[in-house]
C-alpha positions as CSV (number, residue, x, y, z in Angstrom):
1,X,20.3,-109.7,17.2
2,X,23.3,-107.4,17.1
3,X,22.3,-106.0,13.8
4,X,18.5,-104.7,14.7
5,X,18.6,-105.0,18.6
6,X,15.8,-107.6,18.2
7,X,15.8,-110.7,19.6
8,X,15.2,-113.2,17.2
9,X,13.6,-116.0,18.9
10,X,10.8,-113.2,21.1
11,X,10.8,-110.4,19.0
12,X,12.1,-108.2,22.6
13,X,13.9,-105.2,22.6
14,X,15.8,-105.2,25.3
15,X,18.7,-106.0,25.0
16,X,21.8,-106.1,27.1
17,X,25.9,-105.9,25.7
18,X,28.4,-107.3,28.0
19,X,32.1,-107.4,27.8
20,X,33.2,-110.9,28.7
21,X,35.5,-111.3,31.3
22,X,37.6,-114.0,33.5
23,X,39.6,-114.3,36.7
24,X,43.2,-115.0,36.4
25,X,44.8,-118.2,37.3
26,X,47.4,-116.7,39.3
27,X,45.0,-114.3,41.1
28,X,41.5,-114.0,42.0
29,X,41.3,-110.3,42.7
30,X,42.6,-109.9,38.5
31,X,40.2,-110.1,36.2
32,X,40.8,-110.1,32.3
33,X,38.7,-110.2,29.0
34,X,37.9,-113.3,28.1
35,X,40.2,-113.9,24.7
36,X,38.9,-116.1,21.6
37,X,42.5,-118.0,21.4
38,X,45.5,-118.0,23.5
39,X,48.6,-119.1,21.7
40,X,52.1,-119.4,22.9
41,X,54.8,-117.3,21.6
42,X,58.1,-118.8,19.9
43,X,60.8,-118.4,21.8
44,X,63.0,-117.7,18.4
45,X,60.3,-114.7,18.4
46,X,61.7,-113.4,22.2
47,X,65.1,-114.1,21.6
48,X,65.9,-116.4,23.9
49,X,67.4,-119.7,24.4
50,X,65.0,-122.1,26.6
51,X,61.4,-122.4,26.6
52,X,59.1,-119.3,28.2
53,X,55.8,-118.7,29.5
54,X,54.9,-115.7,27.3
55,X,51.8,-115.9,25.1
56,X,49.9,-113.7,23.0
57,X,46.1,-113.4,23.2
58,X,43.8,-112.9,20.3
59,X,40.5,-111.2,20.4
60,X,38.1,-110.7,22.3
61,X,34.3,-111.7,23.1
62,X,30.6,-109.8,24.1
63,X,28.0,-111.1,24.7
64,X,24.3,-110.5,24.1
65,X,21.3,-111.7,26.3
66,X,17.6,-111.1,25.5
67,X,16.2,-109.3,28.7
68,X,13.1,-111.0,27.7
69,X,13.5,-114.4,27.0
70,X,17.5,-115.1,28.0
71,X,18.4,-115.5,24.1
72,X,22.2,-115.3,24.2
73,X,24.7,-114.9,21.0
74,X,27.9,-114.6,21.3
75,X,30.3,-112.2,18.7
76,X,33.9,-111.7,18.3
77,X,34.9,-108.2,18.3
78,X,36.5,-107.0,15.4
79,X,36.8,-110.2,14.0
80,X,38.1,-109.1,10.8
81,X,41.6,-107.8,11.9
82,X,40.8,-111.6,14.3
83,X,40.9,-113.4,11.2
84,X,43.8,-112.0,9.6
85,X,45.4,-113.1,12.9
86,X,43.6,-116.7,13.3
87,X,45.0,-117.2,9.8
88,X,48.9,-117.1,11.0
89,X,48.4,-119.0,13.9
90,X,48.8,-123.3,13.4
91,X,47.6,-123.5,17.5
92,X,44.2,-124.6,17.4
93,X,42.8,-122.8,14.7
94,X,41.4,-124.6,11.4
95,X,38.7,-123.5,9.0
96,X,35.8,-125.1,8.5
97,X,34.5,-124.9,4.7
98,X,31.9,-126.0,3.0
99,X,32.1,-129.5,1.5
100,X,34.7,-130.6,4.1
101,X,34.7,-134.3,5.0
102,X,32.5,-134.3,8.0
103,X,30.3,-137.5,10.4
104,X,27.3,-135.4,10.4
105,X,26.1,-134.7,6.4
């Protein structure tokens, strides 16, 4: 859909972008993007001696909805500087590849 601006299950046209958002935990009049993965940041990395609750987000999500049918995909933006990122990170992230052991196949 994001390649053509056609919706692949209707064939409409219209089609409309939106740039994913949340509330905060701490606050509901603060709203921020809606990451792909949060992961906490080392504390060897701040230079400090006990634990912290400092994190470092990593991408970022829009949407796309059919205005005809309701069709919805989801993409990561920029998802190749993501990747290069997803790959340093051991929190949560794994890659799935063809062949893998898996219940279903």
């Amino acid at each position: 859909m994001r390649n053509d601006c056609v919706c692949p299950k209707c064939d409409g046209r219209k089609i409309y972008v939106c740039e994913n958002t949340q509330p905060d935990n701490d606050s509901s009049n603060v709203i921020h993007p809606l990451f792909v993965i949060t992961v906490p940041i080392a504390k060897d990395d701040l230079g400090v001696e006990e634990g912290s609750r400092y994190r470092s987000h990593i991408g970022r999500y829009e949407t796309w909805i059919c205005a005809g049918c309701g069709y919805t995909e989801w993409y990561a933006k920029d998802y190749k500087a993501l990747l290069e990122k997803l790959a340093q990170t051991n929190d949560g992230v794994r890659v799935a590849t063809p062949g893998a052991a898996s219940p279903y196949r």
